[in-house]
C-alpha positions in Angstrom: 76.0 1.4 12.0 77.1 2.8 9.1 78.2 -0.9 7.3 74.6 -1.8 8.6 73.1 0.8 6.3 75.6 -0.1 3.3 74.0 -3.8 3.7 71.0 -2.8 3.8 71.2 -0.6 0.5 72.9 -3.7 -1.4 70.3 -6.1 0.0 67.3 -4.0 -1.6 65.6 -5.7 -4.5 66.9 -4.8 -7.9 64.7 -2.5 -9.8 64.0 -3.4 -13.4 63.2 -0.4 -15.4 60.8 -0.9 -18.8 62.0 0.9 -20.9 58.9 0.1 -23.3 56.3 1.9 -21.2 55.5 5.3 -22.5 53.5 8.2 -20.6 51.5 10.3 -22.5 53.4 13.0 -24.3 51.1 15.7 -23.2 50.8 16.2 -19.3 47.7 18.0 -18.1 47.4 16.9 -14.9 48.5 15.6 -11.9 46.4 14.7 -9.0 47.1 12.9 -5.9 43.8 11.7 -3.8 44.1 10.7 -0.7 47.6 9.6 -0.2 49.5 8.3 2.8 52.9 7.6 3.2 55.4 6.0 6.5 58.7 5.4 5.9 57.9 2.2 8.1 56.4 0.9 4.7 58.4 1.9 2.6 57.7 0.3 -1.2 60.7 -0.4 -3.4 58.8 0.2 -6.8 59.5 -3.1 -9.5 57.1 -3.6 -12.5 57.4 -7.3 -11.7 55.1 -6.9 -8.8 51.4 -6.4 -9.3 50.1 -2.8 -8.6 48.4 -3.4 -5.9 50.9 -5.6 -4.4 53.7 -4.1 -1.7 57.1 -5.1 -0.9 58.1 -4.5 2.2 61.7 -2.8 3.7 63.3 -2.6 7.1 62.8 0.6 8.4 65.9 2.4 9.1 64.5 4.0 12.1 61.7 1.3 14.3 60.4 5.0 16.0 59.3 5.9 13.0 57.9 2.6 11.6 54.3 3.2 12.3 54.3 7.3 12.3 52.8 8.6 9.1 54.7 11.3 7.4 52.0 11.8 5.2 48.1 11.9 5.7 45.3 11.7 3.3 47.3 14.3 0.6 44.8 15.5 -1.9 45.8 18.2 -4.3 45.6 18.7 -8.2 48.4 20.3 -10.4 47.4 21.3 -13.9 49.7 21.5 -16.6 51.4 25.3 -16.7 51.0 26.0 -13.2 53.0 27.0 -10.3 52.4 25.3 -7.0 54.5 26.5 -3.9 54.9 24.3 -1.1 55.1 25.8 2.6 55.2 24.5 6.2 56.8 23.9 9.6 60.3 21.5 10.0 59.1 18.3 9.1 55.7 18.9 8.0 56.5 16.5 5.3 57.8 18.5 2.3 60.7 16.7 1.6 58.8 13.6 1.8 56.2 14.7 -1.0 58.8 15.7 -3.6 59.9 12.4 -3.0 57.0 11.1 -4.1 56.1 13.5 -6.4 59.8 12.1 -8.1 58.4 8.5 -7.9 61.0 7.4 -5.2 57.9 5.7 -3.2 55.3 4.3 -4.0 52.3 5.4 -1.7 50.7 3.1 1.4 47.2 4.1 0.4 45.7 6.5 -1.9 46.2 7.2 -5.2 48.8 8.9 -7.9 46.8 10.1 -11.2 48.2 11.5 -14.5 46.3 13.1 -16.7 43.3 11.2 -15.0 44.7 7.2 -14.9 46.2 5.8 -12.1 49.7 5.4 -12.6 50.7 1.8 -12.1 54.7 0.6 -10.8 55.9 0.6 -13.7 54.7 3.9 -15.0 55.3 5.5 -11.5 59.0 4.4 -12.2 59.1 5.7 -15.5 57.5 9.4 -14.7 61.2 9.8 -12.8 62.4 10.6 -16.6 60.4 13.3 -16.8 60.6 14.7 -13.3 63.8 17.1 -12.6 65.2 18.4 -9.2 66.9 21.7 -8.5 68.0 20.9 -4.6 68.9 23.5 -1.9 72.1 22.5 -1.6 73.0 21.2 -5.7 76.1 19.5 -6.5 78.2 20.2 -8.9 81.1 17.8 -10.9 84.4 18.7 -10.6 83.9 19.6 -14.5 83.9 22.4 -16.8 80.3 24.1 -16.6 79.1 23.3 -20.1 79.8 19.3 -18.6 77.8 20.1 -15.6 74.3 21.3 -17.2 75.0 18.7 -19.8 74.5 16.0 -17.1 70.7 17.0 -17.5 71.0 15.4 -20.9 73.4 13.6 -22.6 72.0 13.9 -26.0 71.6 17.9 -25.5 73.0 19.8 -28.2 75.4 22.7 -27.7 72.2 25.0 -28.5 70.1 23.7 -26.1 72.5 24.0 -23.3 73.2 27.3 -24.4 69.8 27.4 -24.0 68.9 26.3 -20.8 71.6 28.8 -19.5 69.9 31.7 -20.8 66.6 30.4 -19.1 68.2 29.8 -16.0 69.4 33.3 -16.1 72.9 32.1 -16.2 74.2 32.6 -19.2 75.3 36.1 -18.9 77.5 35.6 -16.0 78.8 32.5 -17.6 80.3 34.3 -20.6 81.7 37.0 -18.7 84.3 34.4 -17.1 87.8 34.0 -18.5 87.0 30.8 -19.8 83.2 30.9 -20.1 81.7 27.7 -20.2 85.3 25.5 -20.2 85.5 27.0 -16.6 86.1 24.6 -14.1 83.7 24.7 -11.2 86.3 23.1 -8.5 85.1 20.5 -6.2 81.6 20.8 -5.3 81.3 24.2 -7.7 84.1 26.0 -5.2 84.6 28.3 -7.6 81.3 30.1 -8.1 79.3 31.7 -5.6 76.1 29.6 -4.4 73.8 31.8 -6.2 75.9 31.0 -9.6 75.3 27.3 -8.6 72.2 27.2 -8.4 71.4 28.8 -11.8 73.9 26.2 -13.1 71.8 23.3 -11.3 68.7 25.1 -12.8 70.1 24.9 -16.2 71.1 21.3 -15.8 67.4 20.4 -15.3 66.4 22.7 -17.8 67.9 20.7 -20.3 66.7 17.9 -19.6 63.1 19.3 -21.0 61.6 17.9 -17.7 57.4 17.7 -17.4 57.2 18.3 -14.2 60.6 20.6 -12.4 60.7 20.4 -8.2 62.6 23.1 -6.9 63.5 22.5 -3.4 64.0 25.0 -1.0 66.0 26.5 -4.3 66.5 30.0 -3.2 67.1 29.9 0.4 70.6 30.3 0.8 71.2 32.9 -1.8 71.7 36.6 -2.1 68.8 38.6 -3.2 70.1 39.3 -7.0 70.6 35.9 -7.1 66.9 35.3 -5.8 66.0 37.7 -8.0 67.2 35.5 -11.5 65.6 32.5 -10.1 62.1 33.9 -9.4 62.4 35.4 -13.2 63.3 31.8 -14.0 60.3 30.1 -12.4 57.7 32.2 -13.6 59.6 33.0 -17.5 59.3 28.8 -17.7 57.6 27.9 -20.8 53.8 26.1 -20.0 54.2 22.5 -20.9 55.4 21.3 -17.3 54.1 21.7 -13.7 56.7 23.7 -11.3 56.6 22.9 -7.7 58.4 25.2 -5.6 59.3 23.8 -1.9 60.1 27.5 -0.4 61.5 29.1 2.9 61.1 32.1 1.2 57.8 33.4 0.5 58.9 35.8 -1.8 59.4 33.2 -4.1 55.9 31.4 -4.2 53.7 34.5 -3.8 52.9 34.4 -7.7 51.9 30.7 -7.4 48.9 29.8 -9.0 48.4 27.5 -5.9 50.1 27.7 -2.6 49.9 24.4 -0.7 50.0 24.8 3.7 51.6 21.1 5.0 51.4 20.9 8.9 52.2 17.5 10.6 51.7 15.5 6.9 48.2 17.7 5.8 47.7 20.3 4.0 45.8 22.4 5.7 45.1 25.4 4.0 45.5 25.6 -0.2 45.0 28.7 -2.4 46.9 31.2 -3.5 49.0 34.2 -1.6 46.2 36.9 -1.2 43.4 34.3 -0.5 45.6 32.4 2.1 46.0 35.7 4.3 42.9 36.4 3.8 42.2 32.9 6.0 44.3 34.4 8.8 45.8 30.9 9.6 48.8 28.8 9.6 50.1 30.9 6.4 49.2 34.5 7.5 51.9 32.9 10.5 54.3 32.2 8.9 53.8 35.6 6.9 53.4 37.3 9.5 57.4 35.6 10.9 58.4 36.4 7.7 57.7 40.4 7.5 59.3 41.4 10.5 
């Protein structure tokens, strides 16, 4: 099974990146109308294809070939603001920072920046500007200065510096023996998952991203840890969109938009106080969450 999936990954069709196609410099918005998404038709994005044209994949999983993850997704992000992202076990978070990174392209619907539909070739192109800070981040078996530096090759000492003191992890950094020459061990075995996550933070940081995706970032951390990251989020500078996948809804309470996926639709959007007020799915999960 396992050589079946390796041949399937090295029979894929070879993306071609152009590297001439600029987006705007500016983001204002992003908006996605009506989009659907099955992993049954899954599009490997090439700019050789037409846009409207779709290639076609095995599915890894025939159960799944003709179950949408995703159903008619229509939201609007606006440059500056905050959107958390909530919802049951496979609701379809995952799958929508996935698209929101340009992995996929969508089945139907449509992907808009700053108004214009993004064709292939752009939708593989906004993947330079889109960072992810994963719940689980892995680290290099590197010093950490090497590590956020991966966000960037061409990042100066100052701006890592930088992007450490953002991430609220520069502090703890210097107070190590060997501050940022420390060596993080094999998957960051050294530091605690809290410090690892700031690290990952700082790596995306650096990488000046225009939109950041923080996935499920704080939900295996202590609550000083939790702490620095919320102060993070919401201490971010107002030239990118944030969205914040959370377990936690500590974390996404100060969104300017809170987004409710249930069975691939949202299904209730606004922010903390005007989604209890509904006295739906997120007063539930609220509700869970309190006691």
């Amino acid at each position: 099974m396992a050589l079946e999936r390796v041949r399937e990954l090295f029979n894929l069709p070879e993306e071609k990146v152009d590297k001439e196609i600029v987006l705007p410099e500016r983001l204002e918005e992003l908006e996605f109308e009506n989009v659907h998404f099955s992993y049954g038709t899954i599009s490997h994005t090439s700019p050789e294809r037409e846009e409207e044209s779709i290639s076609k994949s095995q599915p890894r999983d025939e159960s799944i070939s003709d179950n949408p993850v995703l159903k008619g997704i229509t939201f609007r992000a606006k440059r500056g603001e905050k959107i958390g992202i909530v919802g049951s076990s496979g609701g379809g978070k995952t799958t929508l920072l996935r698209l929101l990174a340009g992995l996929y392209e969508v089945d139907e619907g449509r992907i808009l920046l700053n108004g214009k539909r993004l064709t292939t070739a752009e939708l593989i192109a906004l993947r330079r500007q889109v960072a992810i800070v994963e719940q689980e981040p892995y680290l290099f078996n590197d010093t950490i200065y090497n590590n956020i530096r991966f966000g960037n090759g061409r990042a100066s000492e100052e701006e890592i510096y930088s992007a450490a003191r953002q991430a609220y992890a520069d502090e703890f950094i210097r107070r190590l023996p060997d501050g940022y020459q420390t060596e993080v061990g094999e998957k960051g075995a050294n530091l605690s998952v809290g410090q690892k996550q700031r690290i990952a933070i700082a790596r995306a940081l650096v990488k000046k991203p225009k939109i950041l995706v923080l996935d499920e970032a704080t939900s295996n951390i202590d609550s000083i840890s939790e702490e620095f990251i919320n102060r993070t989020i919401f201490s971010l500078p107002d030239d990118m969109i944030v969205f914040i996948i959370a377990h936690r809804l500590t974390t996404i309470w100060c969104c300017d938009k809170i987004l409710v996926l249930e069975e691939g639709k949202i299904v209730e959007e606004g922010t903390h106080q005007e989604l209890l007020r509904m006295n739906g799915y997120y007063k539930r999960f609220y509700n869970v969450y309190v006691e």
